[in-house]
C-alpha positions as CSV (number, residue, x, y, z in Angstrom):
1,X,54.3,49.1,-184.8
2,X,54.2,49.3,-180.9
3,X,55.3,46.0,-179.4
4,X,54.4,45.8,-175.8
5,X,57.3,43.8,-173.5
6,X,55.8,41.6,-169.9
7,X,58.5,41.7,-167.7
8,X,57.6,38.4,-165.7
9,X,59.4,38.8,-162.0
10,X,57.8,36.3,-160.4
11,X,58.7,34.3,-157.5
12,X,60.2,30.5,-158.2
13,X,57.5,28.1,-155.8
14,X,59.6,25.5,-155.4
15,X,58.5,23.1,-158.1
16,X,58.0,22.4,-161.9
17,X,54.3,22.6,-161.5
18,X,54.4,25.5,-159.2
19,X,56.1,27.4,-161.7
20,X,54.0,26.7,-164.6
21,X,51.1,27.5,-162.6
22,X,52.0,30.6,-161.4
23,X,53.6,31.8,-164.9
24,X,50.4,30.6,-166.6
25,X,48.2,33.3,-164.3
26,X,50.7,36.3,-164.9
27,X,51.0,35.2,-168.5
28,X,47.0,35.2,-168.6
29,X,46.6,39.0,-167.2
30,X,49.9,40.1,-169.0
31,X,48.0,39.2,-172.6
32,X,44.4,40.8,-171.1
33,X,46.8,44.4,-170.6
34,X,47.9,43.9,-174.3
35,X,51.4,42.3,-174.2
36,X,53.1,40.7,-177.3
37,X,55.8,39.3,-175.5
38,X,56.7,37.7,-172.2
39,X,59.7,36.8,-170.6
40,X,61.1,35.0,-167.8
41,X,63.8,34.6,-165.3
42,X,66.5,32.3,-166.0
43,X,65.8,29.0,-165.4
44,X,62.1,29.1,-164.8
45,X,61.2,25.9,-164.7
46,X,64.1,25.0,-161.4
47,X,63.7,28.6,-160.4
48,X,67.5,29.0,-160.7
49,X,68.5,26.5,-158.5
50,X,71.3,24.1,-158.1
51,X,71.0,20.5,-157.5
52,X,72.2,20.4,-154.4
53,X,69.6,24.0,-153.4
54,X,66.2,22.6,-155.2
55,X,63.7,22.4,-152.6
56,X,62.3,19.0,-154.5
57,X,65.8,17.4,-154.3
58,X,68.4,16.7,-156.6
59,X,66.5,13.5,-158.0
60,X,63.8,16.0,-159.1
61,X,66.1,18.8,-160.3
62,X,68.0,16.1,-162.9
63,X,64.0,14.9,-163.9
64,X,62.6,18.6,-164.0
65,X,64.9,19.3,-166.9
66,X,62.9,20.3,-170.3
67,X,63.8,18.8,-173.8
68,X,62.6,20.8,-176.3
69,X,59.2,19.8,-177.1
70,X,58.5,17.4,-174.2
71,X,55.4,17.4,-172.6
72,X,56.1,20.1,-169.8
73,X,57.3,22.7,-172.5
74,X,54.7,22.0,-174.8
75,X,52.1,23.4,-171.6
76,X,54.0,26.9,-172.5
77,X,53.7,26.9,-176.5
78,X,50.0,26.0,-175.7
79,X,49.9,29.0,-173.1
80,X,51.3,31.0,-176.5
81,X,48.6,30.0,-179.3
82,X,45.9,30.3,-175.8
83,X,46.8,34.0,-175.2
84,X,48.3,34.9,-178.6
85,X,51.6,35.9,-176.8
86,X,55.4,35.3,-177.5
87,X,56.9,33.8,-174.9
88,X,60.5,33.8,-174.0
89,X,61.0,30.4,-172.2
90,X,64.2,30.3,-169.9
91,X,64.7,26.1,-168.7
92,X,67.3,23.8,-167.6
93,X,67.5,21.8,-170.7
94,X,68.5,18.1,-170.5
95,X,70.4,17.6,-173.9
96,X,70.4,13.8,-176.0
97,X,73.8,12.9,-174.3
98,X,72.5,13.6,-170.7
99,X,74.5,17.0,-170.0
100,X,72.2,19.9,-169.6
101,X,72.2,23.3,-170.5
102,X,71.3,26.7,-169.7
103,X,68.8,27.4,-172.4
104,X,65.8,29.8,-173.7
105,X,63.5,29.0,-176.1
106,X,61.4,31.8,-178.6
107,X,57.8,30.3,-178.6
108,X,55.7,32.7,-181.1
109,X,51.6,33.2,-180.5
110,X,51.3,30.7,-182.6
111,X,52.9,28.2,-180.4
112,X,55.9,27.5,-182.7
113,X,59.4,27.1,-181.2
114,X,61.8,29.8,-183.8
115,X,64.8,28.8,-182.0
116,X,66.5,27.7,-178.7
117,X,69.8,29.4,-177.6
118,X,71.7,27.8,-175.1
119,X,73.5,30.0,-172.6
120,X,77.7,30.7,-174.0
121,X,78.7,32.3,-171.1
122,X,78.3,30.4,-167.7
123,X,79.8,31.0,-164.7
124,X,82.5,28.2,-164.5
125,X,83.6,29.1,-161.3
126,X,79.9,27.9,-159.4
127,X,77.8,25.4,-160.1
128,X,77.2,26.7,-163.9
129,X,80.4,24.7,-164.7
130,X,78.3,21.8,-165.2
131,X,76.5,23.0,-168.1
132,X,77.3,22.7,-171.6
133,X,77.9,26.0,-173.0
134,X,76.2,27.1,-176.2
135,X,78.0,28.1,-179.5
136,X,75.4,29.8,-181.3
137,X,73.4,33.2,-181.4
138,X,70.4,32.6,-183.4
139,X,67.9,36.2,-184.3
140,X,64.4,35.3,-185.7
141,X,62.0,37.4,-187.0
142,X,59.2,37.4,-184.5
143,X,55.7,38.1,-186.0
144,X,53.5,40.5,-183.8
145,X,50.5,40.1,-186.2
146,X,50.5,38.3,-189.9
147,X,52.5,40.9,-191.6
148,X,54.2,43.0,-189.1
149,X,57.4,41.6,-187.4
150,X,61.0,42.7,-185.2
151,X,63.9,40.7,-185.3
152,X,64.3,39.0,-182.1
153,X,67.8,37.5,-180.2
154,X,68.6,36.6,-176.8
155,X,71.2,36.6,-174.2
156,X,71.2,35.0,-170.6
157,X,72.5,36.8,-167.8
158,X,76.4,36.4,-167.7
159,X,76.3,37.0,-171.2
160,X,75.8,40.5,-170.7
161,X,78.9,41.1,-169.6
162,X,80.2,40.4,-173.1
163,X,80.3,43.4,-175.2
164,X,81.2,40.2,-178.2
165,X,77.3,38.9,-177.3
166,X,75.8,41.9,-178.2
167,X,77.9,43.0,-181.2
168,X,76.9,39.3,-182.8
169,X,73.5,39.4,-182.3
170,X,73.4,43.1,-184.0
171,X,75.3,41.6,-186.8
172,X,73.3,38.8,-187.3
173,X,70.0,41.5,-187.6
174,X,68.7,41.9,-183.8
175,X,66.5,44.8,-183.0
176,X,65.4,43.4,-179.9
177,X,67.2,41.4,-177.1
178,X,65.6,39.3,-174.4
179,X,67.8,38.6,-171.2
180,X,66.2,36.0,-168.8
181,X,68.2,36.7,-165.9
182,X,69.1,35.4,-162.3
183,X,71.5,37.7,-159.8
184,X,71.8,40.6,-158.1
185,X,71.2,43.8,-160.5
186,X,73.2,47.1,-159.3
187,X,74.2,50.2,-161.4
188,X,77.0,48.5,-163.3
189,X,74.9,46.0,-164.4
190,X,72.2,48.1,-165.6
191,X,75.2,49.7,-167.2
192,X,75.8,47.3,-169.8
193,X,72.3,46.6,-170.6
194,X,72.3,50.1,-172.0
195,X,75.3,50.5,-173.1
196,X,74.7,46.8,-175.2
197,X,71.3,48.7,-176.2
198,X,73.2,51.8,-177.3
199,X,76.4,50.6,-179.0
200,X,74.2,48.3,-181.0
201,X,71.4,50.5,-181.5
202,X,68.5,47.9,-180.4
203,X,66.5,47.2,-177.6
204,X,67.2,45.4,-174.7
205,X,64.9,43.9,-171.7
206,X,65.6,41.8,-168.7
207,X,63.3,39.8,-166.5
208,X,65.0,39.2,-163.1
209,X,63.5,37.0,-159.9
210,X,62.3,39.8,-157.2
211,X,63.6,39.3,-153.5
212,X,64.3,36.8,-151.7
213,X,65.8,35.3,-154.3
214,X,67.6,38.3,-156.0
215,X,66.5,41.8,-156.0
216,X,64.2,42.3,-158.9
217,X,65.0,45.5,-160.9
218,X,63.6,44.2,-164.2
219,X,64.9,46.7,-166.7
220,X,64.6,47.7,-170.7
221,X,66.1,50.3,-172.9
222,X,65.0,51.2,-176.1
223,X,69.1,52.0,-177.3
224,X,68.0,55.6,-178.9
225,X,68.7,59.4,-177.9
226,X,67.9,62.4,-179.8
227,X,70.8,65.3,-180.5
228,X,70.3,68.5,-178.6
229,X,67.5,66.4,-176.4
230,X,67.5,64.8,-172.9
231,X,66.3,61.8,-173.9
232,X,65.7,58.8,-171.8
233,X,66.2,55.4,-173.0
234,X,64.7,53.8,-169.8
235,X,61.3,52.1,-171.1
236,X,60.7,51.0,-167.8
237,X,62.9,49.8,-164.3
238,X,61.1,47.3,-161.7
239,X,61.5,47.8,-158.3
240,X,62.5,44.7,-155.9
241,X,59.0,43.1,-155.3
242,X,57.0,40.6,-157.0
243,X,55.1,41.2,-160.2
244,X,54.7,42.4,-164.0
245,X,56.3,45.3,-165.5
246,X,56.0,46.5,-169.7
247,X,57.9,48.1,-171.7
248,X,56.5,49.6,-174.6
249,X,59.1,49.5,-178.1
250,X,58.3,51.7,-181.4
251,X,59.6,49.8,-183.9
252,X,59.3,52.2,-186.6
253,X,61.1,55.0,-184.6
254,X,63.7,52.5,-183.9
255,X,64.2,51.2,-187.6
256,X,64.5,54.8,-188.3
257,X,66.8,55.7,-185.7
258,X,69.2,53.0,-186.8
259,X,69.3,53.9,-190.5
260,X,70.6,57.6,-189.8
261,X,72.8,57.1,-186.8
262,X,76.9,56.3,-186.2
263,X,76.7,53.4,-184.1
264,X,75.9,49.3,-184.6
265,X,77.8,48.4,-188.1
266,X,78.2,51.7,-189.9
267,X,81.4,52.4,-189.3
268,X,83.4,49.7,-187.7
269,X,86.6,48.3,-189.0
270,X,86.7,44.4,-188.4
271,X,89.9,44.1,-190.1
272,X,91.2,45.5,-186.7
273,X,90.2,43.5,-184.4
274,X,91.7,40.0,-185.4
275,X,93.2,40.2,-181.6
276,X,89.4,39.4,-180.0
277,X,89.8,36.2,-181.4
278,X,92.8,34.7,-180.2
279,X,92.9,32.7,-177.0
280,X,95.8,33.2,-174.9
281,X,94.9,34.6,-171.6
282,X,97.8,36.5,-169.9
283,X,97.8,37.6,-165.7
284,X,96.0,38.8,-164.4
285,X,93.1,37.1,-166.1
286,X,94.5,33.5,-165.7
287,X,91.8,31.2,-163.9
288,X,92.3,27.6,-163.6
289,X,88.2,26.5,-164.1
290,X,87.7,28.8,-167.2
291,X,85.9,26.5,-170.0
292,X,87.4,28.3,-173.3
């Protein structure tokens, strides 16, 4: 199965029905080219910005905010079962006691919502430090036609940085990772999207916002390579402007890759690392603001 990969880096206009709007028309010619699955920037619906930054205004940041299934989310799983797509949804997402979190939903083309994952790394020392982390790192199977599926997780941009991220969400069956994300990408960043991809042997993709905002570089790896062969694992790498970019995943190769190769689960030893999970920061790591 060849599962084809929108990169969406689109420009945030400024409001809630800007941005549906304008996702809506790239969503629309992504499914005419064939894509499967779309995905977003972080925080699509307030195009990644603060309260105090929103163009509408704090008042309409705090109202702007998704719950799951409310009538401005429900316009994307309607865009899903319209175009037969996946879509990744990235949102700022007002939970039931009024906090909000950093949060992407999995919408299949059939319009159903397989899970939400809320963002478990945010930056505490911005304005992320308002959120309310998530604790959870959900993997569904995503179904490309009626019988034919990959097994889908997410991460959201800071999470990247957490080798922990991507070695949970291969353990809990990922062979495919969707990264909405929102900053400034530069080689050490792309770094650790294929070195997640290739440690875990899965795929990885990343929608960014293009420039002005942040400077695009929408990226995927397919996390294989060949012995003896210079083999690329770069599926495809936007530039910094505005618009669509695929990425094109075998999923048979890849199955078949991971059931022959060293890396992912085959020969870890967990009974080593008890030490990852204590929690006793030591200099020079120290920081006041850290959420834990």
């Amino acid at each position: 199965m060849k599962i084809k990969i929108a990169l969406l880096q689109l420009k945030p206009t400024g409001t809630i029905e800007g941005n549906y709007l304008h996702a809506s028309e790239n969503i629309k010619k992504a499914s005419e080219l064939g894509a499967n699955i779309i995905l977003l920037p972080e925080l699509w619906n307030i195009g990644y910005s603060s309260p105090e930054d929103y163009s509408s205004g704090k008042e309409a940041w705090e109202k702007n905010a998704y719950e799951v299934g409310d009538v401005e989310f429900k316009k994307y799983q309607e865009l899903s079962t319209i175009y037969k797509v996946a879509i990744a949804l990235p949102f700022l997402e007002r939970n039931i006691d009024g906090t909000f979190s950093d949060s992407v939903s999995l919408i299949d083309r059939k319009g159903e919502i397989l899970f939400t994952y809320r963002k478990a790394h945010t930056v505490d020392k911005g304005w992320e430090v308002m959120f309310t982390s998530g604790e959870n790192f959900p993997v569904a199977d995503l179904y490309i036609t009626d019988n034919e599926f990959v097994k889908v997780g997410t991460m959201i941009c800071y999470d990247r940085e957490f080798p922990e991220v991507g070695r949970i969400l291969m353990l809990n069956g990922a062979e495919l990772i969707l990264i909405p994300n929102a900053c400034d990408i530069e080689n050490n960043r792309i770094a650790q999207l294929q070195t997640r991809a290739f440690e875990n042997m899965y795929a990885v993709a990343m929608a960014n916002y293009p420039n002005p905002k942040y400077n695009g570089q929408s990226i995927a790896f397919d996390g294989m390579r060949e012995k003896g062969v210079d083999y690329n694992p770069l599926m495809v790498r936007a530039d910094d402007t505005e618009g669509v970019w695929y990425a094109e995943l075998d999923t048979e190769k890849l199955r078949a890759y991971r059931e022959k190769e060293i890396w992912g689960d085959a020969y870890r030893k967990p009974r080593l690392y008890t030490k990852l999970i204590e929690n006793n920061p030591k200099h020079p790591f120290l920081r006041a603001q850290a959420k834990r």
